[in-house]
N, C-alpha and C positions, 0 to 999 in steps of 0.2 A: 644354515649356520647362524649360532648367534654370538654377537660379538660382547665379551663381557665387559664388564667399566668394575672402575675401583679399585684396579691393578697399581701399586706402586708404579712409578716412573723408572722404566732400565727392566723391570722383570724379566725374569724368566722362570719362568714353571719346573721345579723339582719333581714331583707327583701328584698324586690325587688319589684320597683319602675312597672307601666305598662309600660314605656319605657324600660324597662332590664335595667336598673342601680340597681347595687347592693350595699346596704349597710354593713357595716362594720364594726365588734371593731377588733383591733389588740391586743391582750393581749399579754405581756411579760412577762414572770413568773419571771424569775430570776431579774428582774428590778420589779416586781410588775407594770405594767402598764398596762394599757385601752388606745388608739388611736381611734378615731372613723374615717371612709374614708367612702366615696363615689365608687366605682367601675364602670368608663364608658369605652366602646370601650376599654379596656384592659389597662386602667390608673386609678389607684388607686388616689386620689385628698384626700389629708387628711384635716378634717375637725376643725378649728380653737376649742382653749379651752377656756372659761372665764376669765378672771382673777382671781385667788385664785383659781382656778382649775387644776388641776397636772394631771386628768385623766377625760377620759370620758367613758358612756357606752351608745351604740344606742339600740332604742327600736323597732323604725320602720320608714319606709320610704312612701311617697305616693305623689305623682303630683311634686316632686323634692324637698320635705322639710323634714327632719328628725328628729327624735323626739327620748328623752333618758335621761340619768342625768350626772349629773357631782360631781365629789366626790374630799373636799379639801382636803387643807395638813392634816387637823384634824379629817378628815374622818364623815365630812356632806355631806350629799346626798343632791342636788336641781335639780326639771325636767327643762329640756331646751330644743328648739325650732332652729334649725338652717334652715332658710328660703332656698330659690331659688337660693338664693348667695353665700349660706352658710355662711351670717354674723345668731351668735349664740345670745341668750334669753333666760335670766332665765324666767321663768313660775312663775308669783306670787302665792304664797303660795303650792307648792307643790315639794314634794322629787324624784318623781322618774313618768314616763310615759307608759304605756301599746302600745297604737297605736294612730295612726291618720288616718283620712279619706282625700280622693280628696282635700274637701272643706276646710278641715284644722281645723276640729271638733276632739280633745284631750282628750282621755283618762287618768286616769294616776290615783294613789295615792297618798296617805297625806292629810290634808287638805281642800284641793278644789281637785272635781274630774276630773273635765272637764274646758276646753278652747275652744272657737273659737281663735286659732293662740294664740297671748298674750293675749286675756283677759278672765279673768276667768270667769267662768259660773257659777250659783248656783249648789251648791252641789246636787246631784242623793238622794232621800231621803229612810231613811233606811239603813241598816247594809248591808253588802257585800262586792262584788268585779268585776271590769269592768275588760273584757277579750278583746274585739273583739267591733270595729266599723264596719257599713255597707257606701256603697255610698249614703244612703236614711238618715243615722245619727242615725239609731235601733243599738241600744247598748246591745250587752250579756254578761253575767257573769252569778255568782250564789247570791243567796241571801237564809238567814234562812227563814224558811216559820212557821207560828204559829200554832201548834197541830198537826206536821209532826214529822214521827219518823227520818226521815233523818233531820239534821240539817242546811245543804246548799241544794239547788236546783239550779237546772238552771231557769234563770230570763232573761226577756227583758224589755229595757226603751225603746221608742219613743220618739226622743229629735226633734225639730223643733228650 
């Protein structure tokens, strides 16, 4: 095992990218902060805030775009989309991000479930919760199932 350096101070690892880039929130405690970075070749690349954003938190990483939300002075949550450049994107209509795929296919909660990149997708229909995207856009989570004694199950969508 090898141990990496050039980790913000507080990290903790969101994802990792198929190229080994690592994603990042830096949490401060005694400052209460969220930092979101990037991790390449042993340089941490901190990842720009919003405007009205004071803090962020990443969700995940995938083809060099990372996904997560950003929380203001007032403490609303909105998900965002920081691209290949790492210029950032609030997500219409949604608070907060689970994953993202290759393509750029967005999970997330609030609102609107899903995005290709910025723009939203029709909602997933039905009660539940998205976990996990694939490279093919099969989406799992759990959903209630009707005349089951367990009240969530494991679910898949098929998105195209």
């Amino acid at each position: 095992m090898v141990e990496p350096t050039g980790f913000p101070r507080g990290s903790k690892v969101e994802g990792v990218d198929a190229d080994g880039a690592v994603a990042v929130t830096a949490v401060s405690n005694p400052e209460g902060t969220w930092r979101p970075y990037v991790w390449e070749d042993g340089v941490a690349k901190a990842l720009p805030l919003p405007s009205g954003a004071p803090n962020a938190n990443i969700s995940a990483i995938s083809n060099g775009r990372v996904v997560g939300h950003d929380l203001t002075a007032d403490f609303g949550y909105f998900a965002v989309l920081w691209d290949k450049d790492g210029k950032v994107e609030k997500l219409p209509g949604g608070t907060d991000t689970t994953a993202i795929n290759a393509d750029g296919l967005i999970i997330g909660t609030g609102k609107t479930n899903l995005w290709q990149l910025t723009q939203a997708k029709p909602a997933l229909t039905g009660a539940g919760s998205l976990n996990a995207v694939t490279a093919d856009s099969t989406i799992a989570g759990s959903a209630p199932t009707v005349g089951s004694k367990s009240p969530i199950l494991p679910a898949v969508w098929h998105c195209s």
